[in-house]
KEKELO-943589 format. One line per 5 residues: number of its first residue (from 1); for each residue x, y, z of N, C-alpha, C. Coordinates in Angstrom, 3 decimals, m for minus. Each point is the difference from the previous one (the first is absolute). Layout:
<pts>
NUM) X,Y,Z,X,Y,Z,X,Y,Z ~ ...
</pts>
This chain:
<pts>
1) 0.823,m1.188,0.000,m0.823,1.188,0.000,0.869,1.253,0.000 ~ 1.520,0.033,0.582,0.668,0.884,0.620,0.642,1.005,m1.879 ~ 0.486,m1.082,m0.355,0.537,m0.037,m1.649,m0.597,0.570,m1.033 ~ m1.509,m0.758,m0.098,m0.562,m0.375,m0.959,m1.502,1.323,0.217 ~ m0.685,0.615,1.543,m0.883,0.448,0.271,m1.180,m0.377,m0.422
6) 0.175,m1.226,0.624,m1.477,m0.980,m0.443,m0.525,m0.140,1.227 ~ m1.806,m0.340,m0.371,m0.301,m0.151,0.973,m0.583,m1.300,0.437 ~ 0.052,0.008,1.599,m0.227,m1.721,0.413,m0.950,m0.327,m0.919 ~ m1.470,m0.274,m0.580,m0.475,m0.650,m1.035,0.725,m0.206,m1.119 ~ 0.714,0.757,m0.313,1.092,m0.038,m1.649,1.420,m1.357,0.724
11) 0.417,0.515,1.002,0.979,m1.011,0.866,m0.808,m1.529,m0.567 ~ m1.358,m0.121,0.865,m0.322,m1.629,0.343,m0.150,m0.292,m1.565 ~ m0.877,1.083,m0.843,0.082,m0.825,m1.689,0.791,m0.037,m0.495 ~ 1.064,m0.042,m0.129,1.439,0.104,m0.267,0.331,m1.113,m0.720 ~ 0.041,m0.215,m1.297,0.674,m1.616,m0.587,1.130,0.594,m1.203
16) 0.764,m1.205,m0.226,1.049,m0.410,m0.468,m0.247,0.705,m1.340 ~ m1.570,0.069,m0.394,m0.144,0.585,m1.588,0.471,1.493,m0.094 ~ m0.349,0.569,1.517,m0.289,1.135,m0.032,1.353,0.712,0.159 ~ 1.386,m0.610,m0.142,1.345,m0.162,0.227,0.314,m0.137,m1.651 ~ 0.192,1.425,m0.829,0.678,m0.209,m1.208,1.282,m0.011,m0.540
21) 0.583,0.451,1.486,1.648,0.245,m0.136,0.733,m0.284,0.982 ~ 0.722,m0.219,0.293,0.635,0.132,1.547,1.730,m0.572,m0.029 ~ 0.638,1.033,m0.899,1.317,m0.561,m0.482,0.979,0.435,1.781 ~ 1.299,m0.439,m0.105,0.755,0.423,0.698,0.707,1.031,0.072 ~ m0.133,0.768,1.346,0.967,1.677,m0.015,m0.662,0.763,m1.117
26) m1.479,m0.234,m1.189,m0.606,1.262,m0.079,m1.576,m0.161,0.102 ~ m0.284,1.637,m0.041,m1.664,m0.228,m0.111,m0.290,m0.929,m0.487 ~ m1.290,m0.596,0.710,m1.166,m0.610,m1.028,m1.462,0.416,0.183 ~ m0.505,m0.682,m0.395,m1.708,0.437,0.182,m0.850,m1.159,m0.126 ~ m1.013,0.643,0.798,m1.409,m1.191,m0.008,m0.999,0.838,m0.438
31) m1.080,m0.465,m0.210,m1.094,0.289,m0.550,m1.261,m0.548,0.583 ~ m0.864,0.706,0.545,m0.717,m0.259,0.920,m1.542,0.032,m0.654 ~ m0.444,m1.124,0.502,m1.637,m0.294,m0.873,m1.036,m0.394,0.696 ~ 0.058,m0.032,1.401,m1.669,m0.132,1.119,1.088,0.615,1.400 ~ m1.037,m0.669,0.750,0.357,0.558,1.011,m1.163,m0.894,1.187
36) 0.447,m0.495,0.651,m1.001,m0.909,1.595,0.095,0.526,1.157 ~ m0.959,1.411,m0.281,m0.491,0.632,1.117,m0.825,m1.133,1.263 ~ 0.593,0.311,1.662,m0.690,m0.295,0.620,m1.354,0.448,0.481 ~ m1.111,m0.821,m0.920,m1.023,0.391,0.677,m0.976,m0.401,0.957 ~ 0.747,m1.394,0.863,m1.109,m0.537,0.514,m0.873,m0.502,m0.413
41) m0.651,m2.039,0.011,m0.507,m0.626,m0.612,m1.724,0.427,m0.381 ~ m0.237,0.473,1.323,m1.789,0.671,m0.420,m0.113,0.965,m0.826 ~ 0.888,0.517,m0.685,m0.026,1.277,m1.157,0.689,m0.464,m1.078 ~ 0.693,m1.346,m0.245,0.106,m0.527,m1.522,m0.761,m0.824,m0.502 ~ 0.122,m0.085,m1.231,m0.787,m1.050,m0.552,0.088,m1.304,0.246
46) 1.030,m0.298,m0.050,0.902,m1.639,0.283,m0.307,m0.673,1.009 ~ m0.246,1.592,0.859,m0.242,m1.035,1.923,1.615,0.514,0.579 ~ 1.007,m0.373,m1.117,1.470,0.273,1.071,0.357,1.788,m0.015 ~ 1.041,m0.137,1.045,0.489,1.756,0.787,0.577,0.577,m1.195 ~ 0.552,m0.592,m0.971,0.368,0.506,m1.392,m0.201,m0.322,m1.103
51) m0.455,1.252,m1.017,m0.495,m0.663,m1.032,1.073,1.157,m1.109 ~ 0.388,m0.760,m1.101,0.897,0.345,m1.291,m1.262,1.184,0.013 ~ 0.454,0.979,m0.609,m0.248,1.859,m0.964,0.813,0.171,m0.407 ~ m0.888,1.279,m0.896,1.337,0.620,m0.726,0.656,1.088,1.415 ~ 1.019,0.670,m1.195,0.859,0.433,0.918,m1.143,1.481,0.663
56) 0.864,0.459,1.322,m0.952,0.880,0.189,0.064,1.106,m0.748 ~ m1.048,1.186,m0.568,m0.224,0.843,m0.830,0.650,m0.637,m1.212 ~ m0.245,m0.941,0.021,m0.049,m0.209,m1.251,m1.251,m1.377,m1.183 ~ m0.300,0.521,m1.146,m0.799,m0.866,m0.784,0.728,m1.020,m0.013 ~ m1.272,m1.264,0.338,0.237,m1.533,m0.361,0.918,0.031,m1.617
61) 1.132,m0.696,0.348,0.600,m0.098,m1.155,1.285,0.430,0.324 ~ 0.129,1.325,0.587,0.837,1.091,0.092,1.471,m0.617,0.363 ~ 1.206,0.536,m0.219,1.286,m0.650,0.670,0.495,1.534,0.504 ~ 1.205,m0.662,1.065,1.106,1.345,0.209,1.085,m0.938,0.377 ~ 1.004,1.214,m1.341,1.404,m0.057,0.259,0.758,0.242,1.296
66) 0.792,m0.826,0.641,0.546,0.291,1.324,1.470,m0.451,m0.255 ~ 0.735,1.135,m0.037,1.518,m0.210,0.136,0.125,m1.107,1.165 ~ 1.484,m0.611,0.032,0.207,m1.174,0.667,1.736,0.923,0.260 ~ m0.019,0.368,1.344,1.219,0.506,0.552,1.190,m1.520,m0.034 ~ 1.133,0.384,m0.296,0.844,m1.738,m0.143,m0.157,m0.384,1.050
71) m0.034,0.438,1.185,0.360,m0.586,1.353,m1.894,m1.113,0.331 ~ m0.719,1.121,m0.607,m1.064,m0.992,0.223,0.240,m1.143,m1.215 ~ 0.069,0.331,m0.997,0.488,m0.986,m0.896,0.388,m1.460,0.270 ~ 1.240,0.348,1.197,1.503,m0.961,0.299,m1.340,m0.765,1.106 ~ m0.518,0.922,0.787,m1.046,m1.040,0.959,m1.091,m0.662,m0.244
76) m0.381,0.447,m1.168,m1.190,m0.765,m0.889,0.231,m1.840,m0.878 ~ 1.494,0.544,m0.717,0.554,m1.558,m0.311,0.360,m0.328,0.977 ~ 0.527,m0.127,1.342,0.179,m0.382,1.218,m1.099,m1.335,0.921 ~ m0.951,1.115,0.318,m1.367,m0.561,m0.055,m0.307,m0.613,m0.508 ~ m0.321,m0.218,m1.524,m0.711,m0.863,m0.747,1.124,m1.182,m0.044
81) 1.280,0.231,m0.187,0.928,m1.321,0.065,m0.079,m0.632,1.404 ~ m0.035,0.587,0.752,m0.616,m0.909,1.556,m1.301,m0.241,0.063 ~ m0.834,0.488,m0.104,m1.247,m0.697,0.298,m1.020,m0.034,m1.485 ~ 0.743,0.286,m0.987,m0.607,m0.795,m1.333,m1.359,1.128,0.210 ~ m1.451,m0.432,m1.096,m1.400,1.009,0.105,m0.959,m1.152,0.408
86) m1.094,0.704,0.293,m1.266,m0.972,0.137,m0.369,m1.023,m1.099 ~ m0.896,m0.796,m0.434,m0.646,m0.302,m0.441,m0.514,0.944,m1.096 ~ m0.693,0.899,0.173,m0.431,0.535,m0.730,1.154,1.823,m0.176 ~ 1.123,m0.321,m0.286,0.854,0.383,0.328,0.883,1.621,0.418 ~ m1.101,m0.041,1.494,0.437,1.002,0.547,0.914,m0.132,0.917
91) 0.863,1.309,0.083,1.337,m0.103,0.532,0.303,m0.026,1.397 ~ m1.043,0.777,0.557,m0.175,m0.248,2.100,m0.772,m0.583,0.171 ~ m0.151,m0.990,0.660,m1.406,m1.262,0.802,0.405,m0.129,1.181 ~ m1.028,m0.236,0.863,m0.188,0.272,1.074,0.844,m1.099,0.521 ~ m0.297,m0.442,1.529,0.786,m0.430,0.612,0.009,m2.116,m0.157
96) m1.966,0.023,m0.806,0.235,m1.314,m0.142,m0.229,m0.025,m1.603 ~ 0.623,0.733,m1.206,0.307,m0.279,m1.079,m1.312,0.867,m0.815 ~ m0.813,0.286,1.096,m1.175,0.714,m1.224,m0.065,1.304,0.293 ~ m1.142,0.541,m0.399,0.261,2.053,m0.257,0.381,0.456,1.915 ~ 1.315,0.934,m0.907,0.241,1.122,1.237,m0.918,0.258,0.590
101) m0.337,m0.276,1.796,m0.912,0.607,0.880,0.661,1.295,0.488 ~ m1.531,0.964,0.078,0.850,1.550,1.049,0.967,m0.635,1.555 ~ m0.966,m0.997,0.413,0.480,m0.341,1.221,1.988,m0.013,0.071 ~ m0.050,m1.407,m1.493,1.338,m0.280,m0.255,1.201,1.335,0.013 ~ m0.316,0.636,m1.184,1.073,1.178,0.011,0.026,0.794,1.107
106) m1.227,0.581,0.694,m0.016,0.292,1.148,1.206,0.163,1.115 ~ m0.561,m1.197,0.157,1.149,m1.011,1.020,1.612,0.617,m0.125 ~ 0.357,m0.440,m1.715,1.343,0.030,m0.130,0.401,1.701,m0.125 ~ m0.667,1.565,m0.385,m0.220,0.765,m0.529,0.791,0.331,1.308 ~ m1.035,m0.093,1.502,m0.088,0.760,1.481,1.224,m1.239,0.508
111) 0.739,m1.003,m0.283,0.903,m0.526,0.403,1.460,0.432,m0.661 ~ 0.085,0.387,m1.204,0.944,0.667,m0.441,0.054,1.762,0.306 ~ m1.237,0.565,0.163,m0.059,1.184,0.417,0.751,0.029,1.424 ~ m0.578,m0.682,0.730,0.793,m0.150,1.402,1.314,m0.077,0.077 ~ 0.324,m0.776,m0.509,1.700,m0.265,m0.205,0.971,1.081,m0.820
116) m0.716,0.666,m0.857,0.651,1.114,m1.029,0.043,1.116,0.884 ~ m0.946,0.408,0.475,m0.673,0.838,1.020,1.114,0.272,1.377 ~ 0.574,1.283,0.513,0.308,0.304,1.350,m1.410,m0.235,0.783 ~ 0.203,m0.381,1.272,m1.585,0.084,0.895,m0.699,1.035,m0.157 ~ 0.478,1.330,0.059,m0.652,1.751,m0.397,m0.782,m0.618,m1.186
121) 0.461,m0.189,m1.031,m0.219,0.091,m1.294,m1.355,m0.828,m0.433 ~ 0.435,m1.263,0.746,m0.814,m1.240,m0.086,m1.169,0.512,0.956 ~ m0.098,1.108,0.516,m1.219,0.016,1.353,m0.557,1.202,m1.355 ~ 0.611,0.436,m0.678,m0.873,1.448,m0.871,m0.821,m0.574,m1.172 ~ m0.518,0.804,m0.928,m0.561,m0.261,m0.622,0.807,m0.279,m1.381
126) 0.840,0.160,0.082,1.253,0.049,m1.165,m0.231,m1.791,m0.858 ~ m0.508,m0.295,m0.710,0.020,m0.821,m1.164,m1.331,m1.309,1.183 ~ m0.795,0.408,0.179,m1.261,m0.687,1.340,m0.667,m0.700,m1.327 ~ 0.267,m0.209,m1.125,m0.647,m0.729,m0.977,0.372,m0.151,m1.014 ~ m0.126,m1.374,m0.437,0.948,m0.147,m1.406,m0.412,0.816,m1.542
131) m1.177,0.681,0.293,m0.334,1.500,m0.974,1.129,1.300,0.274 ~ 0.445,m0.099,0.979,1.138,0.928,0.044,1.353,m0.608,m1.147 ~ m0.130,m1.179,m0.059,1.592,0.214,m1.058,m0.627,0.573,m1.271 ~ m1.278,m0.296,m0.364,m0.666,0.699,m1.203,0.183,1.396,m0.267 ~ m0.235,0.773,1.270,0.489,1.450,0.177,1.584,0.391,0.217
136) 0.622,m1.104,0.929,1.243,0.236,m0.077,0.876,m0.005,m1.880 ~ m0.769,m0.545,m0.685,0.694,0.064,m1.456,m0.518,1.073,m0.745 ~ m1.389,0.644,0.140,m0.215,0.879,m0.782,0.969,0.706,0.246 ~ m0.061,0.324,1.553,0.858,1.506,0.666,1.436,m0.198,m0.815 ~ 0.473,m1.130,0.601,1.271,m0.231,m0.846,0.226,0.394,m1.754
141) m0.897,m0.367,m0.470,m0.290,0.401,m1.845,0.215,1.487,0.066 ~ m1.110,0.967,0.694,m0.028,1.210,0.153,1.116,0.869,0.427 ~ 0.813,m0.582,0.675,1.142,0.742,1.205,1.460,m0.311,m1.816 ~ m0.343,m1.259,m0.148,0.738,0.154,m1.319,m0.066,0.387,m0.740 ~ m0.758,0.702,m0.345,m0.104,1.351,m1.232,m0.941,m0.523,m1.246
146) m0.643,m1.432,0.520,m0.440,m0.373,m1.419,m1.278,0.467,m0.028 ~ m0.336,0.471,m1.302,m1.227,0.729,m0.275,m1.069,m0.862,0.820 ~ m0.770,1.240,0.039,m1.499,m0.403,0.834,m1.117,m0.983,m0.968 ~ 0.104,0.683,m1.145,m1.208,m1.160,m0.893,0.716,m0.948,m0.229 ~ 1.429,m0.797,m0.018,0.657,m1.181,0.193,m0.316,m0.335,0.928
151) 0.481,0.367,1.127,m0.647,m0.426,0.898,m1.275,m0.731,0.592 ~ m0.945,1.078,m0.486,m1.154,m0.701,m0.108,m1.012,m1.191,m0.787 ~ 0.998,m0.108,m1.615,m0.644,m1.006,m0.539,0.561,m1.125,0.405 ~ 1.802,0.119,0.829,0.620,m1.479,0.602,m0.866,m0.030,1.394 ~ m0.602,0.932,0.594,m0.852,m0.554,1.071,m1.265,m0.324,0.165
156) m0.587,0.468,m1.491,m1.824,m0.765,m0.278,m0.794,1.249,0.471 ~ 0.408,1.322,0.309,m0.999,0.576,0.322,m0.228,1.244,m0.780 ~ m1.004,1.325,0.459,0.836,1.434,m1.293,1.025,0.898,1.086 ~ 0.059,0.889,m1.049,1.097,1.000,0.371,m0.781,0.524,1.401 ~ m1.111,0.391,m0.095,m0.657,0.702,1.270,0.446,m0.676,0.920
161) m0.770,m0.902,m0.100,0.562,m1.222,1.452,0.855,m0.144,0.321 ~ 1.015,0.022,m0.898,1.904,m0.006,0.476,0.211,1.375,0.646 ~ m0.231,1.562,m0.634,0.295,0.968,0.520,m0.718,0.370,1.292 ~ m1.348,m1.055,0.172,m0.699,0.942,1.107,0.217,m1.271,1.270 ~ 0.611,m0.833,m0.178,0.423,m0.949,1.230,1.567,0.157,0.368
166) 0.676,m0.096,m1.430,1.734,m0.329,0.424,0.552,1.639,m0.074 ~ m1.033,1.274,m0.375,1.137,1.297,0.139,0.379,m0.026,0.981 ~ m0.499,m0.353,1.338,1.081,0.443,1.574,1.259,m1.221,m0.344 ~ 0.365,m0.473,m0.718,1.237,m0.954,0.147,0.874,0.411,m0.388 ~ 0.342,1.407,m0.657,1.020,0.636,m0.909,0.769,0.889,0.812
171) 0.115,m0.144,1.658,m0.056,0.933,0.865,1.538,0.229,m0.089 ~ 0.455,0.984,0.155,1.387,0.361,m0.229,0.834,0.436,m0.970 ~ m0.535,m0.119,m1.492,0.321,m0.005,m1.306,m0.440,1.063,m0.606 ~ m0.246,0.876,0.980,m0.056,1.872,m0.293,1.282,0.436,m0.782 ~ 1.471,m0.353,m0.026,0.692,0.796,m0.084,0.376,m0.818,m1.282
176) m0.026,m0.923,0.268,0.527,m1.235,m1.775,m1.022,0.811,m1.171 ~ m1.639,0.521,0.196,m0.729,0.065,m0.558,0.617,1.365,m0.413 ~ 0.143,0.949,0.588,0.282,1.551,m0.239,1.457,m0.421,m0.719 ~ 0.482,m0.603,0.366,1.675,m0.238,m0.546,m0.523,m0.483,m1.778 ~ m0.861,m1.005,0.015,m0.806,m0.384,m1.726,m0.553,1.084,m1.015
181) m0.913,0.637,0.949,m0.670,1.785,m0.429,1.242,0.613,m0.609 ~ 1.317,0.266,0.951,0.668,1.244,m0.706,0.800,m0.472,m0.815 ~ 0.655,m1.497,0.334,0.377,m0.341,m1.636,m0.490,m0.162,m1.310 ~ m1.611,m0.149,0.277,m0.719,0.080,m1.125,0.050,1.257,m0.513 ~ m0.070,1.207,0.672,m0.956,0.944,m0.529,1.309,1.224,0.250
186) 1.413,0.069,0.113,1.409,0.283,m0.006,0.163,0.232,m1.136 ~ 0.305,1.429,m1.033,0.222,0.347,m0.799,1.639,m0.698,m0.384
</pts>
């Protein structure tokens, strides 16, 4: 999620198809085509807590391009060479071989948080859900200078939504910005 700014439904649908590149030491990319929002079995059709959609805001059919940072790359063939895909061949399964439960990642999300975590840190609100690495990568995209409508079509949403959630993340970058202005505009 941290890499890639996906979100947990895009995480659990996650298969091997959706993996078009993933060379060594450079970019690659996936391509993203539903998404298994948790909705709890009395509000799907199926009866089960998740059911395949398209992606969110987006038409049945629809895909998005998602750069593949190498490092997520290097941990993606990693993964799949240790624990191989499902059956129907998705790349995380839960703990007894079938779809990722919230419970499951859960677990491991607030057990690695703990351990990454000083006690201060781990008692704040600082990354309290695995939707924070989703935000932790936009911010990261943004703080790197890469355009905002890039941004937003590698994160599935529009420009509004990127500028009117992630502008407080640019905090400090007053003087880089004025330093861009006068070289631009420097006779």
């Amino acid at each position: 999620m941290h890499y890639a700014a996906l979100r947990p439904e895009e995480v659990v649908a996650l298969r091997k198809e959706h993996l078009v590149r993933l060379p060594e030491g450079e970019w690659g990319e996936m391509r993203l085509t539903n998404a298994e929002p948790r909705a709890g079995s009395r509000w799907t059709n199926s009866g089960k807590v998740r059911e395949r959609r398209e992606l969110k805001h987006r038409a049945p059919g629809d895909t998005r391009y998602v750069p593949v940072h190498p490092e997520l790359g290097a941990m993606l063939r990693r993964h799949i060479q240790a624990f191989g895909t499902g059956p129907d061949r998705r790349i995380f399964l839960g703990p007894r071989g079938g779809q990722m439960t919230d419970q499951a990642y859960l677990k491991v999300f607030h057990e690695s948080r703990t351990k990454a975590f000083a006690p201060a840190e781990a008692d704040s609100p600082l990354m309290d859900v695995p939707y924070a690495l989703r935000r932790a990568c936009v911010s990261t995209w943004l703080n790197a200078g890469v355009p905002a409508p890039q941004i937003a079509e590698w994160a599935g949403h529009s420009v509004d939504v990127l500028l009117r959630v992630y502008a407080k993340c640019i905090y400090g970058q007053q003087g880089e910005a004025m330093r861009r202005i006068w070289d631009a505009t420097r006779p």
